[in-house]
Backbone and ligand atoms as CSV (ligand in chain L), in Angstrom:
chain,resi,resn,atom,element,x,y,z
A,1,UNK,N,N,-38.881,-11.926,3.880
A,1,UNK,CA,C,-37.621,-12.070,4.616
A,1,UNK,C,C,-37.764,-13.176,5.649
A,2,UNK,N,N,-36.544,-14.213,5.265
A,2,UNK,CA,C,-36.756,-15.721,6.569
A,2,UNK,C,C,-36.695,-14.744,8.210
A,3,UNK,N,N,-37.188,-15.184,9.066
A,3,UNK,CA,C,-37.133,-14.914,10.354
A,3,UNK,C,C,-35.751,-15.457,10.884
A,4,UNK,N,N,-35.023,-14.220,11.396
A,4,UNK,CA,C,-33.776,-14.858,12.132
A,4,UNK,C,C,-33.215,-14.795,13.037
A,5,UNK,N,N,-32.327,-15.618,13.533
A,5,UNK,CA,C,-31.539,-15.772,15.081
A,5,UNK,C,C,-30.762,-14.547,14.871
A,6,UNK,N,N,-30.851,-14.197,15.888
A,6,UNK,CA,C,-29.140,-13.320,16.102
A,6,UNK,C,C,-28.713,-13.782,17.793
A,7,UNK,N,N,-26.853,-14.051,17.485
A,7,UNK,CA,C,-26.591,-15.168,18.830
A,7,UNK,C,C,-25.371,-14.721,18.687
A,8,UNK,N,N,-25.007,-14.233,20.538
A,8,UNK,CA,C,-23.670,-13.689,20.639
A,8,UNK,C,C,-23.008,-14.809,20.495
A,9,UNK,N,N,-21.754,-14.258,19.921
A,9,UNK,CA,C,-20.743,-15.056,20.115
A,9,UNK,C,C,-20.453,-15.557,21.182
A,10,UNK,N,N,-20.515,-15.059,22.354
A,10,UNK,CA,C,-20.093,-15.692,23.832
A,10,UNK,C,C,-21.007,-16.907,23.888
A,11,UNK,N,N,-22.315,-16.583,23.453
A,11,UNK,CA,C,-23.539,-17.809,23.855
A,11,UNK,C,C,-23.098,-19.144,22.564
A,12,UNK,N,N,-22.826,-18.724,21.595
A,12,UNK,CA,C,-21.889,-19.738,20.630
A,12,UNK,C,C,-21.473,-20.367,20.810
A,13,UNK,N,N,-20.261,-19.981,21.561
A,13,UNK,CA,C,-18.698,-20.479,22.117
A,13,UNK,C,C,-19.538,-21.527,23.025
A,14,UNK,N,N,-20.223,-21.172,23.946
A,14,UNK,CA,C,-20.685,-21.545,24.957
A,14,UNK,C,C,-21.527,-23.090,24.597
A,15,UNK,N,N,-22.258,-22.714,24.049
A,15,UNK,CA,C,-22.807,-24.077,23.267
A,15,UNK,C,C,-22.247,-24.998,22.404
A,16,UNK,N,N,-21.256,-24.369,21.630
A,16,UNK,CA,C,-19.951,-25.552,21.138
A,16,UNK,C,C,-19.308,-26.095,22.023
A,17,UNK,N,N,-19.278,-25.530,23.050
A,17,UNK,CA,C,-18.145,-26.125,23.819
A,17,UNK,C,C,-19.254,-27.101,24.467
A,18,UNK,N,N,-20.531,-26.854,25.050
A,18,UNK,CA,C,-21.006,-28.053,25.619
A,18,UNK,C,C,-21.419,-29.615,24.484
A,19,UNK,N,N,-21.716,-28.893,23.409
A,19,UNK,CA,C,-21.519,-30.118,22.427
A,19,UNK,C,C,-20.209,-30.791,22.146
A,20,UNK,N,N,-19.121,-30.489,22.626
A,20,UNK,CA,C,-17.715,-30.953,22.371
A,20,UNK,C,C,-17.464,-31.604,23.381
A,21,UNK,N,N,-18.322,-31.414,24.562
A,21,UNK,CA,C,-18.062,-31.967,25.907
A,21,UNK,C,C,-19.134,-33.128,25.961
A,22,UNK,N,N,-20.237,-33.445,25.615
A,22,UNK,CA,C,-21.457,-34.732,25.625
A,22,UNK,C,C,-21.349,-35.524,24.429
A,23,UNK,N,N,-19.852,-35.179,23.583
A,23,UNK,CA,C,-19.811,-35.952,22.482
A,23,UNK,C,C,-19.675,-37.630,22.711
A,24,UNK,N,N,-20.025,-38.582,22.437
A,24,UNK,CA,C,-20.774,-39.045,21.163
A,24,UNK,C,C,-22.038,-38.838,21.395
A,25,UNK,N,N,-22.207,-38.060,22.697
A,25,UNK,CA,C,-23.859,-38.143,22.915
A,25,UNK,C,C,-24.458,-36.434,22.327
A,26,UNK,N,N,-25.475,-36.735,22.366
A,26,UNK,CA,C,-26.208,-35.208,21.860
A,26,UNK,C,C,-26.564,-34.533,23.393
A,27,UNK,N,N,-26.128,-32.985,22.510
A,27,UNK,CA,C,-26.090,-32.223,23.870
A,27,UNK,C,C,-27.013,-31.250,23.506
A,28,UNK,N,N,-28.020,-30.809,24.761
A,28,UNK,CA,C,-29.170,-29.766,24.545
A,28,UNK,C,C,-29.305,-28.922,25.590
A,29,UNK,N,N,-29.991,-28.203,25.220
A,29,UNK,CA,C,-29.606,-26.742,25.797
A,29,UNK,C,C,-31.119,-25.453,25.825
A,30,UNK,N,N,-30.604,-24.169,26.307
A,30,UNK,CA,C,-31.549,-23.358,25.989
A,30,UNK,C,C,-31.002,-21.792,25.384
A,31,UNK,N,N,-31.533,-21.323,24.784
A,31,UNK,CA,C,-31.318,-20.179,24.512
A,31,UNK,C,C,-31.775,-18.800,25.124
A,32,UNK,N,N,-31.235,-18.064,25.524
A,32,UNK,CA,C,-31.909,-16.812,26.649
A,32,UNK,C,C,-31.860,-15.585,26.057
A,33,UNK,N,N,-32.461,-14.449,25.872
A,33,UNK,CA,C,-32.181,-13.174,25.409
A,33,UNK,C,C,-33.306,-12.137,26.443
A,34,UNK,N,N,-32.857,-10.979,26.157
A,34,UNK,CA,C,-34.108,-10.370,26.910
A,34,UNK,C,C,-35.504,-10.406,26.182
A,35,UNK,N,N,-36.099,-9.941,26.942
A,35,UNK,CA,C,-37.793,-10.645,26.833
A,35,UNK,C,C,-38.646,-9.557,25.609
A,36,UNK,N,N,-37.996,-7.960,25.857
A,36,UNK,CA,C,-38.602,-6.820,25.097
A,36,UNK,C,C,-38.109,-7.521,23.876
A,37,UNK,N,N,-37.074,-7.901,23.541
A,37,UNK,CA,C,-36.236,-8.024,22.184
A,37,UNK,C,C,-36.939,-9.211,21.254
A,38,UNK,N,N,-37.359,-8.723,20.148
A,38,UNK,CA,C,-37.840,-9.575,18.975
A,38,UNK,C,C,-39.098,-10.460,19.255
A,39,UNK,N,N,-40.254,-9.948,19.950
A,39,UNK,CA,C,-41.125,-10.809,20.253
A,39,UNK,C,C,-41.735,-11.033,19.412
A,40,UNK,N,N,-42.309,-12.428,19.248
A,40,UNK,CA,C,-42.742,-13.050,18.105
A,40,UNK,C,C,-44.485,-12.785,18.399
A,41,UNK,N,N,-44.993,-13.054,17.009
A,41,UNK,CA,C,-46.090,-12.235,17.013
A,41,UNK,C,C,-47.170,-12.947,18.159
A,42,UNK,N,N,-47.104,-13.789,18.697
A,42,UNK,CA,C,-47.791,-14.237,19.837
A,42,UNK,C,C,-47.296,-14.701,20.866
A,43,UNK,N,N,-46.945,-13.706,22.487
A,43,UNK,CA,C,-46.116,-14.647,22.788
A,43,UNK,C,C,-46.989,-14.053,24.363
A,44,UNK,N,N,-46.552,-15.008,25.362
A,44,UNK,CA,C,-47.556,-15.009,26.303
A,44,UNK,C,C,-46.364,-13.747,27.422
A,45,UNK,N,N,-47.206,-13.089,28.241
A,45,UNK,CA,C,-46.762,-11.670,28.437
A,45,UNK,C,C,-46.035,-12.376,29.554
A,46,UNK,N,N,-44.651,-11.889,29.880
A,46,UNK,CA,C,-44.136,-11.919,31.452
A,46,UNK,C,C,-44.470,-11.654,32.159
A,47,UNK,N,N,-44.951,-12.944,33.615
A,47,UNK,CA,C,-45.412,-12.139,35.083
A,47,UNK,C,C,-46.555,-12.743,34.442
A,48,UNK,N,N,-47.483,-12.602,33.735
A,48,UNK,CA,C,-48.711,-12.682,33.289
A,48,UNK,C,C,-49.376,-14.368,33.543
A,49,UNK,N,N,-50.641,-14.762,34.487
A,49,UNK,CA,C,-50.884,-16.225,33.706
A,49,UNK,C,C,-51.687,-16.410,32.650
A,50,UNK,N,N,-52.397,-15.063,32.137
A,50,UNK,CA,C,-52.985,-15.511,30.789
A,50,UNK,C,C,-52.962,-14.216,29.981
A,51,UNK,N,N,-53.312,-14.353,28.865
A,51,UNK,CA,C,-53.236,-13.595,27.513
A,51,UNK,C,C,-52.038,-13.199,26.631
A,52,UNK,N,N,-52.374,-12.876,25.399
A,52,UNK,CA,C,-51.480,-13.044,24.696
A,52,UNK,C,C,-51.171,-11.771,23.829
A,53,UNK,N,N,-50.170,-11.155,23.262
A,53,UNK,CA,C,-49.681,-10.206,22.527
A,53,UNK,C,C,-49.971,-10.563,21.030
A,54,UNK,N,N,-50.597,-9.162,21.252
A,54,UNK,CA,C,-51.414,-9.392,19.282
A,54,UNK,C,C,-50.644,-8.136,18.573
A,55,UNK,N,N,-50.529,-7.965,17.474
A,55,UNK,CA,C,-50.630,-6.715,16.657
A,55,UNK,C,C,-51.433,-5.211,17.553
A,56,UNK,N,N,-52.102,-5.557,17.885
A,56,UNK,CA,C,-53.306,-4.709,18.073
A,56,UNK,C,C,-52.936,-4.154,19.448
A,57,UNK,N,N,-52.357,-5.459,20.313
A,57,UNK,CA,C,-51.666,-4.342,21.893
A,57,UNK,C,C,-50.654,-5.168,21.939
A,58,UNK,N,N,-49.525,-4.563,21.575
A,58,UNK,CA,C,-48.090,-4.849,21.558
A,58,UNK,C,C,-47.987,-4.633,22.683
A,59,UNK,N,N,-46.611,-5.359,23.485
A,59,UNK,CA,C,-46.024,-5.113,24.875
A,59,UNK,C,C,-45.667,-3.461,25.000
A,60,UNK,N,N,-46.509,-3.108,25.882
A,60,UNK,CA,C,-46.528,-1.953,26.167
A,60,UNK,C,C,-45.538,-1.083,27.261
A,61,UNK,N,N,-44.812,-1.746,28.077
A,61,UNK,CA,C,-43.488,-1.114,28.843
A,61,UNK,C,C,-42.446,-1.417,28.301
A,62,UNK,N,N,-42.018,-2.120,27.754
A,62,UNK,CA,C,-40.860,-2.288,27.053
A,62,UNK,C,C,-40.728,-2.309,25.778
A,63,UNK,N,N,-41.594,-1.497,24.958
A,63,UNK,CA,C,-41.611,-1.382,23.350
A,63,UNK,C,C,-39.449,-1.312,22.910
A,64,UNK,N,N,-39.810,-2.375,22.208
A,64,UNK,CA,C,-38.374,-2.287,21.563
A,64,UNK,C,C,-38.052,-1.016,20.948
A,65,UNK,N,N,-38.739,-0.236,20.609
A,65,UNK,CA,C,-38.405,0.864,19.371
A,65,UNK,C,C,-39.537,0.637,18.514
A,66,UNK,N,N,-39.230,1.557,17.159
A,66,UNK,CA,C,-40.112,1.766,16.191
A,66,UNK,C,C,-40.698,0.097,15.682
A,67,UNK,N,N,-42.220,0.124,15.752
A,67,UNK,CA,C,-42.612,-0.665,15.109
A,67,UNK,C,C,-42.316,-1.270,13.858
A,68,UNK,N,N,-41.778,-2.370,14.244
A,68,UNK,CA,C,-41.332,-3.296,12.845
A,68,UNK,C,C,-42.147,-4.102,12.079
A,69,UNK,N,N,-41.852,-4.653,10.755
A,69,UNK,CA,C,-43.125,-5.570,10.525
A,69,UNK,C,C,-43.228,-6.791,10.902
A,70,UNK,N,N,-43.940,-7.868,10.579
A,70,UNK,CA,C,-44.453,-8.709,11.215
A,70,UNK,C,C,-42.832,-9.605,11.307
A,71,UNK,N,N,-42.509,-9.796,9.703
A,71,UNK,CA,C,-41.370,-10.418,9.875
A,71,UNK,C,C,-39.966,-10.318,10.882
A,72,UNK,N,N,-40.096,-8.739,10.579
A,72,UNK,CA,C,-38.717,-8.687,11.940
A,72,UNK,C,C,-39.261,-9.001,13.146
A,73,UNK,N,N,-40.621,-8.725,13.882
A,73,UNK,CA,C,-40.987,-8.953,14.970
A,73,UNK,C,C,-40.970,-10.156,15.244
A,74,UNK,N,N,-41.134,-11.226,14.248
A,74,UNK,CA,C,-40.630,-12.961,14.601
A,74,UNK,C,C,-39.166,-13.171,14.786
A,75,UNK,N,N,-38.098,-11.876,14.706
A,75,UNK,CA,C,-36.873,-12.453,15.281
A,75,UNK,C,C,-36.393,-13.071,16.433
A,76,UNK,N,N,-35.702,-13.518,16.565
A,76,UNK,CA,C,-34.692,-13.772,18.199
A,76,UNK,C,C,-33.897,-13.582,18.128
A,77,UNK,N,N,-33.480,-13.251,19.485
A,77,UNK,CA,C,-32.254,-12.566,19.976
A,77,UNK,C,C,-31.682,-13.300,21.184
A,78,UNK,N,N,-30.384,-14.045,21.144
A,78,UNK,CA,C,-30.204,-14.959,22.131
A,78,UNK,C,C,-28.587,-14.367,22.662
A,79,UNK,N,N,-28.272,-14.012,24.006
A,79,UNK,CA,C,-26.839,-13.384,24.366
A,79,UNK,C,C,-26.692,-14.683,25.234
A,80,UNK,N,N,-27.593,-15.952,25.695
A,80,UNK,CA,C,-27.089,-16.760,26.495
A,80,UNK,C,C,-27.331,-17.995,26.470
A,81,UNK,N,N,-26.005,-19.032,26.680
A,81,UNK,CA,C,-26.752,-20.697,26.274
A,81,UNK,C,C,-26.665,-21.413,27.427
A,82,UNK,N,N,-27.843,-22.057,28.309
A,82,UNK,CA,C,-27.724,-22.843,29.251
A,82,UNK,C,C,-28.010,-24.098,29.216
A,83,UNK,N,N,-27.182,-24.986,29.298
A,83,UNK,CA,C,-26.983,-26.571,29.006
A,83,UNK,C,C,-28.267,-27.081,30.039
A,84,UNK,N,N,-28.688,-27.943,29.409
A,84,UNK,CA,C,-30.214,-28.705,29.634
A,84,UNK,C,C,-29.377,-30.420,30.328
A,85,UNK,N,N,-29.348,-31.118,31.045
A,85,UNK,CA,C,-29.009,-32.498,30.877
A,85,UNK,C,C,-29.522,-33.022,29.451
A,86,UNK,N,N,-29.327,-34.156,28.969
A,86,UNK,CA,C,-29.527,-35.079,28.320
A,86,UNK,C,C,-30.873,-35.895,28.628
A,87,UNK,N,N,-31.911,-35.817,29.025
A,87,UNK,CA,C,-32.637,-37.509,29.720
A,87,UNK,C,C,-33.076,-38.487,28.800
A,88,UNK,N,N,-32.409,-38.214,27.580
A,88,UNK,CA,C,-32.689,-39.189,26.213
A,88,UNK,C,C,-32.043,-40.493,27.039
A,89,UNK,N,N,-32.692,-42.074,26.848
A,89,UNK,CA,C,-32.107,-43.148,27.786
A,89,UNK,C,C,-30.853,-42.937,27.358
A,90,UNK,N,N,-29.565,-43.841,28.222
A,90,UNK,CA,C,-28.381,-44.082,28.200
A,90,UNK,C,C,-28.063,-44.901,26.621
A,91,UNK,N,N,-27.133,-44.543,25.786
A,91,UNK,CA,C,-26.507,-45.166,25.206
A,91,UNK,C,C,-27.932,-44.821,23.543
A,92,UNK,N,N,-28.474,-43.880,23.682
A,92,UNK,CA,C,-28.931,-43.480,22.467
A,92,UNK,C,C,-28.429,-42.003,22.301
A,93,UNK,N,N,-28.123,-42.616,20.629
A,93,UNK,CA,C,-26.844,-41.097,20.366
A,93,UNK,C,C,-27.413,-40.000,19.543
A,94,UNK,N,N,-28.616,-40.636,19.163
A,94,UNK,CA,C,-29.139,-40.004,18.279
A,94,UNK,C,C,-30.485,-39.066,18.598
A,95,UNK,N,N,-30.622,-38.785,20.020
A,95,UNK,CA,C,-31.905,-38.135,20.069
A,95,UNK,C,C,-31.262,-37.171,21.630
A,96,UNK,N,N,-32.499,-36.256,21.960
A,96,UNK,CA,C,-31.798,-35.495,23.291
A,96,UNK,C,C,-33.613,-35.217,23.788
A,97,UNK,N,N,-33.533,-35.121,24.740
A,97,UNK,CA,C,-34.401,-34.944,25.729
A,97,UNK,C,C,-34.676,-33.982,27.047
A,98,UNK,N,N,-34.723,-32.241,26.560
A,98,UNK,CA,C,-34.908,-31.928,27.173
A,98,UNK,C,C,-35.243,-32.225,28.971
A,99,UNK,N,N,-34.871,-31.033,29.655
A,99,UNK,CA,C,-35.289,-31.256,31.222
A,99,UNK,C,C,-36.334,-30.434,31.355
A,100,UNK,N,N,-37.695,-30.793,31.076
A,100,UNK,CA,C,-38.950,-30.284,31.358
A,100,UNK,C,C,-38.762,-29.682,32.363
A,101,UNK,N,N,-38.281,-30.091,34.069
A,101,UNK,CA,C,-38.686,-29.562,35.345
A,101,UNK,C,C,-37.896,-28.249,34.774
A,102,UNK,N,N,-36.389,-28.440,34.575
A,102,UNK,CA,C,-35.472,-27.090,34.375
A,102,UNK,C,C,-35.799,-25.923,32.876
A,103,UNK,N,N,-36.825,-26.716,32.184
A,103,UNK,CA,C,-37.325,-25.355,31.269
A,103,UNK,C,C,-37.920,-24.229,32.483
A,104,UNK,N,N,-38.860,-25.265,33.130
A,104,UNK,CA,C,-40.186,-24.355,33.509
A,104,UNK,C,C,-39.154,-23.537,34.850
A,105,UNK,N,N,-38.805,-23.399,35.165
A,105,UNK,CA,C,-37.535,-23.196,36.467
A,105,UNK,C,C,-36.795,-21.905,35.785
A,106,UNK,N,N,-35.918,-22.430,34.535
A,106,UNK,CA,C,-35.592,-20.902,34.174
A,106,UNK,C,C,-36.502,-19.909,32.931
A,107,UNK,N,N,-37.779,-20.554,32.844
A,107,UNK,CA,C,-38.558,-19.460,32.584
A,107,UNK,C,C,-39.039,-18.557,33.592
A,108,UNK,N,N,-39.490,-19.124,34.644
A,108,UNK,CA,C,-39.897,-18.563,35.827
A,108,UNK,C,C,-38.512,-17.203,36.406
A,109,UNK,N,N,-37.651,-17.719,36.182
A,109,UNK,CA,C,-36.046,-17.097,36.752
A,109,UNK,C,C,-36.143,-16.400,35.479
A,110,UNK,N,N,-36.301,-15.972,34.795
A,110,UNK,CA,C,-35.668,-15.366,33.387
A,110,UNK,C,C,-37.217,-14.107,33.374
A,111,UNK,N,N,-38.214,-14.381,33.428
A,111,UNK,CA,C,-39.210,-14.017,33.669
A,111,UNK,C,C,-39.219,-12.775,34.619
A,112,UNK,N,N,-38.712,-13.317,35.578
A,112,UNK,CA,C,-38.557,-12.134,36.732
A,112,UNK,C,C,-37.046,-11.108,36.589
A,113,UNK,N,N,-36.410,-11.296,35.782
A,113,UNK,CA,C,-35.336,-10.173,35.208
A,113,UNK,C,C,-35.812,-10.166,33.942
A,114,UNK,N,N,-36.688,-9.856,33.873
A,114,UNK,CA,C,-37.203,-9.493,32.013
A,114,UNK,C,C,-36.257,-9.943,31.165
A,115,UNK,N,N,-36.677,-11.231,31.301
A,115,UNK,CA,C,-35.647,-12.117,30.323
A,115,UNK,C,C,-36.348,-13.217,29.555
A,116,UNK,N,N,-36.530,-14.177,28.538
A,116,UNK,CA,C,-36.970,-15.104,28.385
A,116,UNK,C,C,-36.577,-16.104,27.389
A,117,UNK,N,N,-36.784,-17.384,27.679
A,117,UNK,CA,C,-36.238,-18.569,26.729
A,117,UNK,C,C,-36.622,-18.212,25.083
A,118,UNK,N,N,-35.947,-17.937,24.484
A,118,UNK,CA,C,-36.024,-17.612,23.143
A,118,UNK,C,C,-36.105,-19.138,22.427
A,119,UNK,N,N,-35.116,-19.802,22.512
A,119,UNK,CA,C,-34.810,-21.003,21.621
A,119,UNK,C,C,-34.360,-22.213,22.735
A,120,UNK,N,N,-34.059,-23.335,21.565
A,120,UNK,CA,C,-33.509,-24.673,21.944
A,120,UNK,C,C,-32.247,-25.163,21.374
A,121,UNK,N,N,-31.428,-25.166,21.945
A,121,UNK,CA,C,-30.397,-25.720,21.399
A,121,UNK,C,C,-30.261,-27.151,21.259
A,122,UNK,N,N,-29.344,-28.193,20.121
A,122,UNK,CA,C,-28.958,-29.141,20.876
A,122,UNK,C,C,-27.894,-29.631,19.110
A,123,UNK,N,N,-26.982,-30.697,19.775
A,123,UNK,CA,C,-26.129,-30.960,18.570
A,123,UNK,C,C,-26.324,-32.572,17.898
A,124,UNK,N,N,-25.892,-32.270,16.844
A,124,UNK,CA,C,-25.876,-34.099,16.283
A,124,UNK,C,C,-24.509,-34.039,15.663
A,125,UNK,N,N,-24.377,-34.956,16.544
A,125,UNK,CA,C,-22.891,-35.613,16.626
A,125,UNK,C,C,-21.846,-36.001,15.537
A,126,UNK,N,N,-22.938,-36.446,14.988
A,126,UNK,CA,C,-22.361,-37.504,13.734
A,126,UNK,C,C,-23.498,-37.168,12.599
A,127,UNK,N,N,-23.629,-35.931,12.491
A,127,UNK,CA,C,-24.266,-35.728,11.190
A,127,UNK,C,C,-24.919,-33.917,10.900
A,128,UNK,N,N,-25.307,-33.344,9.840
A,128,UNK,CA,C,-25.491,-31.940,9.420
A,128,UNK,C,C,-26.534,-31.594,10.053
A,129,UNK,N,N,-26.138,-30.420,10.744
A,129,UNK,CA,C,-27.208,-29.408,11.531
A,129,UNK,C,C,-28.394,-29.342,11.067
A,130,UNK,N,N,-29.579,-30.184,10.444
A,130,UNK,CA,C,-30.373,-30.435,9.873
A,130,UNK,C,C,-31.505,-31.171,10.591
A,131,UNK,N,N,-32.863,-30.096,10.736
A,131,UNK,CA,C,-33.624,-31.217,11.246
A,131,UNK,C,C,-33.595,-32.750,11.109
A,132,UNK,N,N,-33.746,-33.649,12.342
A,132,UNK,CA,C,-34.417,-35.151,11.863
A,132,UNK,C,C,-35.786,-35.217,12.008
A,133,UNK,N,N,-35.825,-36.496,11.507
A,133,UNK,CA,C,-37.627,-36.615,11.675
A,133,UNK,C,C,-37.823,-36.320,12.858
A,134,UNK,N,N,-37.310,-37.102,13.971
A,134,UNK,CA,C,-37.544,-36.604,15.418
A,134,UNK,C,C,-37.604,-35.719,15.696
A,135,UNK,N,N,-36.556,-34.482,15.570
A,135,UNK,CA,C,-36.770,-33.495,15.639
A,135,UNK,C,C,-38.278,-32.556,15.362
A,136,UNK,N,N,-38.585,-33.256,14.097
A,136,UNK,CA,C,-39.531,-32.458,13.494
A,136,UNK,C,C,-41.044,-32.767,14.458
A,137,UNK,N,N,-41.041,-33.975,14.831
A,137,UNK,CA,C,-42.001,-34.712,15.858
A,137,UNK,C,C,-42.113,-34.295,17.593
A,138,UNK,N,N,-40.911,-33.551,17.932
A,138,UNK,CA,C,-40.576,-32.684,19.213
A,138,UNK,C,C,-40.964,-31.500,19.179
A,139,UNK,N,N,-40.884,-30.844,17.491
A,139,UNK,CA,C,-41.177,-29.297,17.286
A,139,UNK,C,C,-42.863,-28.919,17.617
A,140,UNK,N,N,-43.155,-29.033,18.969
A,140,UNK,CA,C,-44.703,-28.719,19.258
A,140,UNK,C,C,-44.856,-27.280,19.768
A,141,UNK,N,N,-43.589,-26.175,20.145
A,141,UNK,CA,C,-43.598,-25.165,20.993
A,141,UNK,C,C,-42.787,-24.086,19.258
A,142,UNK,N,N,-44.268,-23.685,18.375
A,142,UNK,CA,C,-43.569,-22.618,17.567
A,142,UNK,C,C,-43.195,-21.627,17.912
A,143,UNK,N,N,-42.869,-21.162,19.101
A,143,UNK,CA,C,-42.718,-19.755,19.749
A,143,UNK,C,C,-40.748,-20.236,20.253
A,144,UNK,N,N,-40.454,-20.817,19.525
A,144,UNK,CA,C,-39.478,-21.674,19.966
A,144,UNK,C,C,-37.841,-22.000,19.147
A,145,UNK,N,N,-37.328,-20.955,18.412
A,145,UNK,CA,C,-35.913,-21.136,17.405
A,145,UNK,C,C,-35.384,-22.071,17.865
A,146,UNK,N,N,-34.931,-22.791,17.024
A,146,UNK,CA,C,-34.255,-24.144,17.184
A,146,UNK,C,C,-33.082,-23.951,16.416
A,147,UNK,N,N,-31.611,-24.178,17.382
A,147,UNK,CA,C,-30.104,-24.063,16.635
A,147,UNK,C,C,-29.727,-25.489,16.817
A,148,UNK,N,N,-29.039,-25.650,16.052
A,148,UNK,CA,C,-28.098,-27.258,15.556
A,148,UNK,C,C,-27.139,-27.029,15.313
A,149,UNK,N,N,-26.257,-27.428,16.329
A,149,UNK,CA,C,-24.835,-27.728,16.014
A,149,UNK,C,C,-24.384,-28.790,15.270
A,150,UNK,N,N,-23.904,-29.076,14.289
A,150,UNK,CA,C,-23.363,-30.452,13.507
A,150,UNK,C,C,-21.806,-30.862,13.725
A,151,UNK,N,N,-22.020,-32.157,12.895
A,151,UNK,CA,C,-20.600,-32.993,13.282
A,151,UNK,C,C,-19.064,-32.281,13.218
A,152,UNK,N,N,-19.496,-31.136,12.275
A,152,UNK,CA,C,-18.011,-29.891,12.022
A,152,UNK,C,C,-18.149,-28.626,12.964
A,153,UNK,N,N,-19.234,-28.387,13.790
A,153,UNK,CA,C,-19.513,-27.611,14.787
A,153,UNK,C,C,-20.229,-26.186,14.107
A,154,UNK,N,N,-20.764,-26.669,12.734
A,154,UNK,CA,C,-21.050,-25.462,11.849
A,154,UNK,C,C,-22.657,-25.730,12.324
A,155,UNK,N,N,-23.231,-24.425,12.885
A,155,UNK,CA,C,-24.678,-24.380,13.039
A,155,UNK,C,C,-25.471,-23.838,12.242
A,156,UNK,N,N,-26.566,-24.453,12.434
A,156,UNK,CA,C,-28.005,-23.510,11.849
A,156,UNK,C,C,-29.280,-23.507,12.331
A,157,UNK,N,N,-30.095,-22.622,12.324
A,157,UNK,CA,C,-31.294,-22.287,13.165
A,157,UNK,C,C,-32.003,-22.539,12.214
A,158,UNK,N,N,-33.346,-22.779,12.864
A,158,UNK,CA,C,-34.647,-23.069,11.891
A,158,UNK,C,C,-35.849,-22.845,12.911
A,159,UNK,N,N,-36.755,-22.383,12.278
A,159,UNK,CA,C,-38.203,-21.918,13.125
A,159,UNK,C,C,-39.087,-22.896,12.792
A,160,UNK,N,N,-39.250,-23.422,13.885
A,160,UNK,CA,C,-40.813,-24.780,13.853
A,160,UNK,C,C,-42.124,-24.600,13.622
A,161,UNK,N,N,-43.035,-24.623,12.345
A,161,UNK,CA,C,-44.136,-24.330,12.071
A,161,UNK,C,C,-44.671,-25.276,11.668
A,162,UNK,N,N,-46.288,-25.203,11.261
A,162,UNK,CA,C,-47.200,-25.999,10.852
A,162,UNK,C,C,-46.916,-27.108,9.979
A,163,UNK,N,N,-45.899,-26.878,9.430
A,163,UNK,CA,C,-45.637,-27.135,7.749
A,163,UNK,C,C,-43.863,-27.793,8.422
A,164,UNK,N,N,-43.327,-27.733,9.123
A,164,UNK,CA,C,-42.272,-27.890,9.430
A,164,UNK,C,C,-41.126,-27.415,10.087
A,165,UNK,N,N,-40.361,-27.386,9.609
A,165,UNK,CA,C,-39.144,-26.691,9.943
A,165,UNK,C,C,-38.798,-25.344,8.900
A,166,UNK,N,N,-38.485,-24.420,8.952
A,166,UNK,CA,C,-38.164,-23.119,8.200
A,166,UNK,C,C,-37.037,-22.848,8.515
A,167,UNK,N,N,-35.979,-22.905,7.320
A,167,UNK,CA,C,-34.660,-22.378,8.302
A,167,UNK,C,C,-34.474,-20.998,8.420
A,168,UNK,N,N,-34.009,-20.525,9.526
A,168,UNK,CA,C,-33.711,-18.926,9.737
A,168,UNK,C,C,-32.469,-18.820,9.254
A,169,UNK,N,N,-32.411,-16.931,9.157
A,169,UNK,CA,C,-31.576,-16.235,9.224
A,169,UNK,C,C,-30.364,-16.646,10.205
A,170,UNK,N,N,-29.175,-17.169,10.229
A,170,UNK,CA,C,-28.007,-16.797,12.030
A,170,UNK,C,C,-27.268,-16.080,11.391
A,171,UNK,N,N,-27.348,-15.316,12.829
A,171,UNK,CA,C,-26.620,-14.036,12.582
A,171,UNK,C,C,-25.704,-13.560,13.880
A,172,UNK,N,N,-24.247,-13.985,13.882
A,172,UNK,CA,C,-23.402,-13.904,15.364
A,172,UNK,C,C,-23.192,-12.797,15.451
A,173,UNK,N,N,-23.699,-11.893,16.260
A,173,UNK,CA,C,-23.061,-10.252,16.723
A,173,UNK,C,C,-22.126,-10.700,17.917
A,174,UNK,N,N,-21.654,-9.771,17.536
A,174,UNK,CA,C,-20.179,-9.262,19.221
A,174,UNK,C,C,-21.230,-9.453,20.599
L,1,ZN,ZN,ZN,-31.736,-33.233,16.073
C-alpha cells in the first residue's frame, strides 16, 4: 500500500489560494498536523535533541491507537498550510526556495503544542503537479510529503526517497 497524505480541506483551500495569489511565481509553503498522528517510521521525538523512534520504542505518550503496520505508520496527516516566502531570486518562475530561518521557527512553535511539520508544499505555475528535476535535487529531508499544486490547481503528493520521488495516496477529509 503507497504511503499517503490525508489534508483537510480547509488546509487545501488554503494553499490554493496562496498559489493563486504568487502566480506567475511559485508559491511554497508548509504542511502542519499533530505530531502523535502518522509518524513515520523514524522520526526525531518532540522536545527531544537526540534520538530517534524505532519499531522497537514507539512514541510512548501519545500512542495513536492500535499498532499499525509499517506502511500506515509512514502516513501524514496535515489540518494546516502555512505559506513560506518565495527566496528563489526575483524573476525565476520556475523554482521556490524555502525560508530555512521560518522552517526551524515553526518547528520549534509546533513542537511545543504537540504539533509538527509533516510536509512541503509548493505550486508550478505553468505545468503538472509533477516532480522536476529540481525538485528531485531539493528532496534531501525523507521524513518530508511533498504536495504540488499544478497549472489547473489539481494536486498531488509524493514521498521523497532514495530512489526518488514515490507518489502518495491524497486523501481530503472534512
Ligand atoms: Zn516543483
Amino acid at each position: 500500500m503507497a504511503r499517503a497524505l490525508r489534508l483537510s480541506a480547509a488546509a487545501l483551500a488554503a494553499l490554493r489560494a496562496h498559489a493563486a495569489a504568487e502566480h506567475p511565481r511559485e508559491a511554497c509553503g508548509f504542511l502542519l498536523g499533530p505530531a502523535a498522528e502518522g509518524l513515520p517510521p523514524e522520526t526525531r521525538r518532540p522536545g527531544a535533541g537526540r534520538g530517534l523512534w524505532t519499531r522497537e520504542a514507539p512514541f510512548p505518550s501519545r500512542d495513536p491507537g492500535p499498532r499499525r503496520d509499517d506502511a500506515e505508520r509512514g502516513d501524514a496527516f496535515a489540518d494546516e498550510a502555512l505559506p513560506s516566502p518565495n527566496l528563489a531570486p526575483d524573476g525565476a518562475l520556475d523554482t521556490f526556495e524555502i525560508d530555512a530561518a521560518l522552517h526551524l521557527k515553526l518547528q520549534r512553535e509546533a513542537r511545543a503544542v504537540g504539533r509538527r511539520i509533516v510536509g512541503l508544499y509548493h505550486s508550478h505555475p505553468a505545468s503538472a503537479p509533477i516532480p522536476s528535476p529540481r525538485d528531485r535535487e531539493g528532496a534531501y529531508d525523507h521524513s518530508l510529503v511533498w504536495l504540488i499544486v499544478g497549472a489547473d490547481g489539481a494536486c498531488r503528493a509524493w514521498w521523497p526517497g532514495p530512489d526518488g520521488f514515490c507518489e502518495a495516496y491524497l486523501e481530503v477529509c472534512p
